[in-house]
C-alpha positions as CSV (number, residue, x, y, z in Angstrom):
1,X,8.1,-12.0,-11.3
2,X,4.9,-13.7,-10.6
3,X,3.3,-14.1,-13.6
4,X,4.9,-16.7,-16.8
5,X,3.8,-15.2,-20.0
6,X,1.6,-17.3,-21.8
7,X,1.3,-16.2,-25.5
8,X,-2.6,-15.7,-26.6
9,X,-4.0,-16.4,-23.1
10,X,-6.0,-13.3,-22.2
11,X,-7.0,-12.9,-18.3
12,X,-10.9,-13.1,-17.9
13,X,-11.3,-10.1,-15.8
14,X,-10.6,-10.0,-11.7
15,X,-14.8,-10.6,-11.1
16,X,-15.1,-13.8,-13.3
17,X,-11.4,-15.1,-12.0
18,X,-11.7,-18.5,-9.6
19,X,-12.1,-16.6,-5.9
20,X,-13.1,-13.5,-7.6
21,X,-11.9,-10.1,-6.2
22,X,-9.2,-12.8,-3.9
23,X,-7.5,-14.1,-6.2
24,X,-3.7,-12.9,-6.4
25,X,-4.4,-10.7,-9.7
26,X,-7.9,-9.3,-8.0
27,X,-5.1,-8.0,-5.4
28,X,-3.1,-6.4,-7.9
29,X,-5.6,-4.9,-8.9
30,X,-7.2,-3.5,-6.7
31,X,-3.8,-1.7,-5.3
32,X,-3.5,-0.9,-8.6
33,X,-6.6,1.5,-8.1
34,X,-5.5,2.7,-4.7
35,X,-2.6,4.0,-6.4
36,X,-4.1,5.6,-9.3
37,X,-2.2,2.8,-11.5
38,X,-5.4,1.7,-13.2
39,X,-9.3,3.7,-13.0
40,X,-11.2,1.9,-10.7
41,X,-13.6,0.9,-13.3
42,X,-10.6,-1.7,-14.7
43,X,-11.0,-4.9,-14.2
44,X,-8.2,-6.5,-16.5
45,X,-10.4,-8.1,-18.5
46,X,-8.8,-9.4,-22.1
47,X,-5.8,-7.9,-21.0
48,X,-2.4,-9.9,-21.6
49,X,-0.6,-11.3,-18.9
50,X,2.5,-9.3,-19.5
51,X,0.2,-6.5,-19.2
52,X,-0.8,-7.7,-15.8
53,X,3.2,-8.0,-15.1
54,X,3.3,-4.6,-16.4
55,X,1.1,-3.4,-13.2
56,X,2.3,-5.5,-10.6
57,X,5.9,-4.2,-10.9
58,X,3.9,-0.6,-10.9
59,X,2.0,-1.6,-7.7
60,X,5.3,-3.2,-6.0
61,X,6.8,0.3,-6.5
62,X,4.1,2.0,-4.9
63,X,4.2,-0.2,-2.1
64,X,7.9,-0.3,-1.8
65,X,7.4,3.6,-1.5
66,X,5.3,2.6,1.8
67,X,7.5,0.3,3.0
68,X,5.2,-2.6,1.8
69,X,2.7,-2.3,4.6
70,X,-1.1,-1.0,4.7
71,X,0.1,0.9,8.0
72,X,2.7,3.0,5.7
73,X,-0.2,4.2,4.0
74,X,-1.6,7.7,3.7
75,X,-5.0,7.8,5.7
76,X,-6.9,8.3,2.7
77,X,-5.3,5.5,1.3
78,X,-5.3,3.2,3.7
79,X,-8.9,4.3,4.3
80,X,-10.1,3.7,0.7
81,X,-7.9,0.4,0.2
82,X,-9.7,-1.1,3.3
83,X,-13.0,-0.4,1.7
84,X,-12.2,-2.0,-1.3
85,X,-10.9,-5.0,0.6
86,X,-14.2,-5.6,2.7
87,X,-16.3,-5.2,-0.5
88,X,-13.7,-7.4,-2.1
89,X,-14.4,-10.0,1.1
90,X,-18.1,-9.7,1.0
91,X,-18.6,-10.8,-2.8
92,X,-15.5,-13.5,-2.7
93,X,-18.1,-16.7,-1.4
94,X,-20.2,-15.8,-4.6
95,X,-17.4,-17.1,-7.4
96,X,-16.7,-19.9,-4.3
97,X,-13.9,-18.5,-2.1
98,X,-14.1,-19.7,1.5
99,X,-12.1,-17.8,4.3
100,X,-12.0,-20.6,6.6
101,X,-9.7,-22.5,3.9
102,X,-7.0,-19.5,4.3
103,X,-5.0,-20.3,0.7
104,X,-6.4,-23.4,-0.1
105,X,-9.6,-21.6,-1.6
């Protein structure tokens, strides 16, 4: 378990999050939509952080069921998720994200 609850702390949505779409939960959520979890319209905002727990043990399911690897993927999925990820890629060095710093930002 990733996330600590924080009581009254409310998640400001994966497209005004540090890093953007990047960011760990902008992950989440985005294989959250690959695998139906959440409409692809969601973005998480005002949601609770043990609501964000909620779909990341979802998502780890999903991906379990693929043996945790893009490759294990259905071609559709894998097909849409890799969409998702370049579009995810292109608007990241808007919110500040820089690939050359790997984790670091």
């Amino acid at each position: 378990m990733w996330l600590i609850a924080m009581a009254g702390i409310l998640y400001c949505g994966m497209h005004q999050a540090a890093y953007g779409d990047m960011a760990l939960v902008g992950s989440i959520i985005r294989d959250a939509w690959d695998a139906g979890i959440t409409p692809q319209y969601e973005t998480c905002k005002g949601v609770s952080h043990h609501h964000l727990q909620l779909v990341d043990d979802q998502r780890q399911a999903e991906w379990r069921d693929h043996d945790c690897l893009a490759a294990g993927l259905p071609e559709d999925l894998k097909q849409h998720q890799s969409k998702l990820f370049r579009k995810a890629v292109q608007n990241a060095p808007k919110p500040g994200w820089n690939p050359e710093l790997g984790d670091q930002g």
